[in-house]
C-alpha positions, -999 to +999 in steps of 0.1 A: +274-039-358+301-047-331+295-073-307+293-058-265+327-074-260+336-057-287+329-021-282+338-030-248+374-035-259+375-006-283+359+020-261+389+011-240+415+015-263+404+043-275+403+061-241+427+046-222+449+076-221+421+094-202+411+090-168+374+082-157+346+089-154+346+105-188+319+102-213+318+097-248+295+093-277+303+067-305+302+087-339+297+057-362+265+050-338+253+083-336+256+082-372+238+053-378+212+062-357+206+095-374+203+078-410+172+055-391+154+085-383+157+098-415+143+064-429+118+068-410+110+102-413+099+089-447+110+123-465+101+149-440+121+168-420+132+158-387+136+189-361+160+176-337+154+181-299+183+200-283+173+183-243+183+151-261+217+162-273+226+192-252+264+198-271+266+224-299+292+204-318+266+173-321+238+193-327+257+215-359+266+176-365+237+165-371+216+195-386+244+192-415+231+156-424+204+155-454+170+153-441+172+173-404+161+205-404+157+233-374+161+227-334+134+220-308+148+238-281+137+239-240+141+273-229+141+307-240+174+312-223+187+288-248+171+297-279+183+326-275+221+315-273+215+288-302+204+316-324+231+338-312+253+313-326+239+306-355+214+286-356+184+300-376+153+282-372+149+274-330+115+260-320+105+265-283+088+234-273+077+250-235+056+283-225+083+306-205+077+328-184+114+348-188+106+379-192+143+394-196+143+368-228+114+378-244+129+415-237+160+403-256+138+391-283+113+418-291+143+439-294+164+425-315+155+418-352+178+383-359+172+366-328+129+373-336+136+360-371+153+330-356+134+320-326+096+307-325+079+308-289+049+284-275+017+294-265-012+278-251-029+305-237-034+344-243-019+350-206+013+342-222+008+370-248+005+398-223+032+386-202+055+388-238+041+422-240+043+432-207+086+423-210+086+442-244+107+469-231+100+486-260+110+461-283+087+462-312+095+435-331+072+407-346+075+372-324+068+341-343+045+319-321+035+282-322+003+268-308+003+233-290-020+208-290-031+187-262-023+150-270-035+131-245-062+101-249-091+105-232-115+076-224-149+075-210-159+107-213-127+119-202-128+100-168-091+085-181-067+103-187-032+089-210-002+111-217+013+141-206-002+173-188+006+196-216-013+219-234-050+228-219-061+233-258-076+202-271-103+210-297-103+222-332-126+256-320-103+260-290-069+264-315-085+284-344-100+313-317-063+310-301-051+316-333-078+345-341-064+360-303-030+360-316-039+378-352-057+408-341-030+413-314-003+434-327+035+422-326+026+386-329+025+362-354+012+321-356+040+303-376+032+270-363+017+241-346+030+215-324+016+177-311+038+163-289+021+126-284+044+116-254+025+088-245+034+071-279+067+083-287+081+082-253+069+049-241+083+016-247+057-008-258+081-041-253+089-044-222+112-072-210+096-102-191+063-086-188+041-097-220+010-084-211+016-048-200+038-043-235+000-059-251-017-036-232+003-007-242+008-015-275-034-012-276-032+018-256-010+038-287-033+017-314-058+039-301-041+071-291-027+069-328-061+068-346-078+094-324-048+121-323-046+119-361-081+121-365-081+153-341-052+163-355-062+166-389-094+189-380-070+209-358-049+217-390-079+225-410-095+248-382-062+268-373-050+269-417-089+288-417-073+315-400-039+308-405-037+299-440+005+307-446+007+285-417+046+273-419+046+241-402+027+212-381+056+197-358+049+157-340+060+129-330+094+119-313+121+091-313+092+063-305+065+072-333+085+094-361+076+070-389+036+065-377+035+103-372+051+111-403+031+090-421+002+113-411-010+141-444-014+174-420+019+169-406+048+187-421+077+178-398+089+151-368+109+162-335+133+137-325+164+138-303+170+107-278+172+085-313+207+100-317+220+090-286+196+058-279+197+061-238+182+027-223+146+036-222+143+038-257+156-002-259+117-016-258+105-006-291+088-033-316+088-002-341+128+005-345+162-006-331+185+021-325+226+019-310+237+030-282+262+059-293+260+075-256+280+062-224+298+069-196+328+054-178+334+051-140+364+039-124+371+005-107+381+018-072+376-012-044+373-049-047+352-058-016+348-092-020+340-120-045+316-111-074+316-072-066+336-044-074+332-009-064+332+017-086+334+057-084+301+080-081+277+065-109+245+080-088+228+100-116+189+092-120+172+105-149+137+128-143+102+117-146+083+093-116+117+076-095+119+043-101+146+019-109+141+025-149+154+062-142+190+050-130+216+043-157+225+007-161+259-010-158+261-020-200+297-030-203+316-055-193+277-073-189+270-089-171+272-068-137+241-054-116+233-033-085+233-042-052+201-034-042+205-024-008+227+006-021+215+018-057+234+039-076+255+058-051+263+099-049+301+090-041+308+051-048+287+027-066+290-014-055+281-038-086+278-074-083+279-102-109+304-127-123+321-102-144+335-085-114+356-105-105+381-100-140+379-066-132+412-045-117+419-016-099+415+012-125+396-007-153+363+009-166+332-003-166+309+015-188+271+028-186+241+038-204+220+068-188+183+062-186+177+096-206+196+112-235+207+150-229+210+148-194+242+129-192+254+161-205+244+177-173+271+154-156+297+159-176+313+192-193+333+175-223+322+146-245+349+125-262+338+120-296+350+085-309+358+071-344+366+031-344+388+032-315+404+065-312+389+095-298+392+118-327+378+154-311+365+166-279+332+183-279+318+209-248+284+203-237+260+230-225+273+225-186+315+226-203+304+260-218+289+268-183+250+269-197+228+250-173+194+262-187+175+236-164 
């Protein structure tokens, strides 16, 4: 692995005849990265999550490495347009209510072969059925699973507001709704354990919150795959050609795949490593995603100024959803000004080698939606861009 200073100078090079901001993702990382998930994966398939990637090119890219297998996509919209192009197995990790889609789909033959939906709740059937529009074919459907730990007789909630199915009775009579309802078919099931895949349990400078959460996922661990297990059980009672039990994510593939009733991970943000996946004990990843912006002003010692940069990730604001300054390091934010729409001030020593025009380069918070910021990512190899990629907003699809 390349030291900072050294990537530094190499992403340079090898983009110096473009102007910034530009974005790029670091093929040798990406790479690399994907070969760790596989590792750990432990010989199970890994179903890589579109939101993470959100560019065709990467996502045939990957899906044509040894051990990946299928898309998690997150909307109906764009399962539909992945399987359009060719993509055969499209997993639908969210309920949708897009009832023109799930026209498309009962109508046409390929895309219903290609596309499984999630359900969670028979309302969901009759709103499929209501949007048939005469479509009769058969639509593959997954059940989810509520994840979440639940402590003191449910007084403490931890994880995501998913699913409201928790128990193994609650999935096997879904599953018996789905079977005597013609045009529908369960395929699957899907765990998504947020709380342990998608939260970092080594926290910089704070020692006994990363304790505290590393006994948090301890527990969640044993008790979802516990639960898990009799979920599986129930659901095969009533399912028994059951095709596959999807879990996990970037932060837990290996503890997840480690688990018998689970036949295949979901992983995505592993491929691009975005900065909140940096505090993990379990796995060290390389960054392979960044963005440059511009050196514009030079207001005074020990800051520069540099253009736009103001792109927060989702989930609850705070200052681990803005992208971090990564390269040259060194540099910060000035804290009365953030990450700006329009310019973006950055203290530090480093700023003062910086010149009018030189990059500085950053890591998003998130993985996919850096994609939503840029329409073309330049795919690098050593320290030459060697293609140029679209990403869903270059090919003008903004699903979200």
């Amino acid at each position: 692995m390349n030291s900072p200073a050294a990537d530094r100078a190499r992403y340079d090079r090898a983009t110096a005849h473009l102007d910034a901001p530009l974005a790029l993702v670091d093929l040798e990382a990406f790479d690399a990265n994907a070969d760790d998930l596989v590792r750990r994966a432990g010989g199970k398939p890994v179903r890589v999550a579109s939101k993470s990637v959100r560019c065709r090119a990467l996502l045939e890219r990957v899906l044509a490495r040894p051990g990946f297998a299928g898309i998690m996509s997150y909307t109906l919209a764009e399962s539909l347009w992945l399987a359009r192009s060719g993509f055969e197995d499209v997993l639908l990790a969210y309920p949708s209510a897009d009832r023109a889609g799930f026209g498309e789909l009962a109508n046409d033959a390929k895309l219903a072969g290609a596309v499984t939906v999630m359900v969670d709740d028979p309302a969901q059937l009759e709103l499929m059925d209501g949007a048939r529009d005469g479509g009769a074919e058969e639509i593959r459907v997954c059940l989810e699973l509520d994840t979440a730990l639940q402590l003191f007789g449910g007084r403490v909630r931890v994880g995501a507001r998913r699913s409201p199915l928790r128990e193994p009775a609650e999935l096997a009579a879904l599953a018996r709704t789905v079977a005597a309802r013609p045009g529908f078919r369960v395929v699957g099931l899907m765990a998504y354990e947020g709380h342990v895949a998608g939260v970092g349990d080594a926290l910089a400078g704070r020692p006994l919150r990363s304790r505290a959460i590393r006994l948090m996922q301890g527990a969640a661990r044993r008790e979802l795959a516990a639960r898990r297990a009799e979920v599986v059980r129930a659901v095969r009672a009533v399912v028994p050609d059951l095709e596959f039990v999807n879990g996990g994510g970037t932060g837990s593939v290996q503890q997840t795949a480690a688990e018998d009733a689970v036949t295949e991970v979901a992983a995505g943000s592993g491929l691009y490593l975005p900065r909140l996946f940096d505090n993990y004990t379990s796995f060290k990843g390389r960054p392979a995603a960044l963005f440059a912006q511009p050196v514009v002003r030079r207001p005074g010692v020990g800051v520069v100024t540099v253009l736009g940069g103001g792109y927060p990730a989702s989930g609850a604001a705070g200052a681990d959803r803005l992208p971090a300054p990564y390269l040259p390091q060194g540099l910060r934010y000035d804290p009365q000004e953030g990450a700006g729409e329009v310019q973006t001030p950055l203290l530090g020593g480093p700023a003062d080698d910086l010149l009018i025009g030189d990059r500085v380069w950053f890591r998003h918070a998130k993985a996919g939606e850096l994609c939503e910021r840029f329409d073309t990512l330049h795919l690098i190899e050593g320290d030459r861009v060697t293609a140029t990629a679209p990403t869903y907003r270059g090919e003008g699809r903004t699903f979200l």
